[in-house]
C-alpha angles and dihedrals in degrees: 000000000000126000102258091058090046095059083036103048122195116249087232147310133260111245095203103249089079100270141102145255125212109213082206117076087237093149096086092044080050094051098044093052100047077052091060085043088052087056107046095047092064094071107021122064121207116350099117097154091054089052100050091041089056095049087045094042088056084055101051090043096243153155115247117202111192123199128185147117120289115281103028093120095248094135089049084046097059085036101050092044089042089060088050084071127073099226153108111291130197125171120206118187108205115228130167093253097054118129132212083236087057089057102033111036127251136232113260118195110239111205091187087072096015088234140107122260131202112230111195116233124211100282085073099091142077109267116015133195120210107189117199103002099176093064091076135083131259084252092064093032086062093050086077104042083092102048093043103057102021097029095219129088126230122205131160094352085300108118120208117190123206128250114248118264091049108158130173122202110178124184126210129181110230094201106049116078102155100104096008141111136202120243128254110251084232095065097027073058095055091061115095092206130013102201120206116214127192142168124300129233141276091261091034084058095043087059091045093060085043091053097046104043082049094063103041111192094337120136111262113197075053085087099049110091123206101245094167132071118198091244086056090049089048088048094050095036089058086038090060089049094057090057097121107239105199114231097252085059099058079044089058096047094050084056103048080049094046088054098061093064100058096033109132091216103054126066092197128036128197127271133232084269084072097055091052084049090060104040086049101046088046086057092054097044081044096055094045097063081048092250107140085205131050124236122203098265086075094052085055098045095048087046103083100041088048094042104038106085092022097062119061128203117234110252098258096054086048084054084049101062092251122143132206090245094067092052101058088045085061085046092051090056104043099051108079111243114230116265 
């Protein structure tokens, strides 16, 4: 192999019976997480976006935001796929009196030693939930923007990294406004995905009933197992981000971006932030169907969830009735796909 195809790999080979090789060991990333697909579908109906976006989500080391009416079973969902993993777990529920020092941990004097010791808050752990974001002040809200994007705390000039994996899933209710309070660009930024969920369907919630009335009062994250060990979750995470991602599509990616920013009918664009998003989250969606390169469907497929809480219509289209969505789909189709 000469110098110019080693810096240019190959997606794959063809083995001679038609089909192809990955020159990445994606078969095991592609059976785990059908197993944590396995799991969560024995208690959740329906839902199957959510679930992907998690999985792929988990892969891409990101931050999940989930919005959606009460009862739509957002907060099960994070509980039951963060007991498929084998890691760490803290829940935070998000109120209007909620302090940094609540999330983050606080210094307690010891007398014992005369000295000041950290005590870690719930954020220090593997997989968070955050229910309710929205309910708590700026003050609080702020108190993530580290350890979201850089994954480490600083307090009092001490500086405490995260352990990897470190994932955030955070719900919100869209209806609701009394007690909340909308969150800061900055932090809605620092989400890899923002997941809508809405109501199933007649037969969905035909199956739910039946689900339900067939456990009782039995507990029901008991029958989740845990199928996925943090050094598992750090392989296949390095793994995703080893998928090749051809320049055009890169290419491809810059100028759906791009457009955002010009776009008549948006008063904010997306930032670079948003481009990374997309290329990562193609990766991920790439190396669960076992592809060691991405194709521009994943770049669409990962472009609303990515797009949709980092662009912002102009007042008068709001007024309109337009949605965001609709305006990435416009964006989508107006942007030529690499050939």
């Amino acid at each position: 192999m000469n110098e110019e195809s080693q810096a240019n790999p190959e997606p794959n080979q063809n083995s001679g019976d038609g089909q192809f090789e990955s020159r990445l060991p994606l078969k095991e990333l592609n059976r785990a997480m059908n197993l944590v697909l396995q799991e969560l579908k024995k208690i959740i109906v329906g839902q199957d976006e959510m679930m992907e976006l998690l999985m792929v989500g988990l892969l891409a080391k990101g931050h999940i935001l989930i919005e959606g009416v009460p009862g739509v079973a957002k907060t099960i969902t994070a509980k039951i796929f963060a007991k498929t993993l084998q890691t760490q777990f803290s829940r935070i529920q998000f109120t209007p009196d909620l302090m940094p020092s609540d999330v983050l941990g606080t210094s307690v004097f010891d007398r014992k030693s005369s000295s000041f010791e950290f005590r870690k808050g719930p954020v220090f752990s593997n997989v968070i939930l955050i229910d309710e974001i929205n309910r708590s002040p700026a003050k609080t809200q702020s108190a993530l923007f580290e350890v979201m994007e850089e994954r480490q705390v600083t307090l009092e000039g001490q500086k405490y990294e995260m352990e990897n994996p470190f994932m955030v899933l955070a719900t919100q209710n869209p209806i609701e406004q009394e007690g909340t309070y909308a969150l800061p660009e900055a932090q809605l930024d620092r989400f890899l995905f923002k997941i809508d969920v809405g109501y199933p369907t007649l037969d969905e919630e035909v199956l739910i009933l039946e689900g339900h009335h067939g456990r009782g009062h039995r507990d029901v994250l008991g029958k989740i197992n845990g199928v996925i060990s943090p050094e598992e979750i750090r392989e296949f995470q390095d793994l995703s981000a080893r998928v090749l991602v051809e320049k055009d599509l890169m290419h491809y990616i810059a100028s759906l971006i791009t457009k955002t920013r010009n776009h008549p009918h948006l008063f904010l664009g997306a930032s670079p932030r948003a481009s990374l998003a997309i290329m990562r989250a193609a990766q991920g969606f790439a190396a669960i169907d076992s592809r060691d390169f991405i194709i521009p469907e994943d770049i669409k497929r990962a472009a609303k969830p990515v797009l949709r809480h980092r662009i912002i219509l102009t007042p008068e289209r709001e007024m309109e009735g337009m949605t965001t969505e609709s305006v990435i789909e416009a964006i989508l189709e107006s942007v030529p796909v690499p050939r």
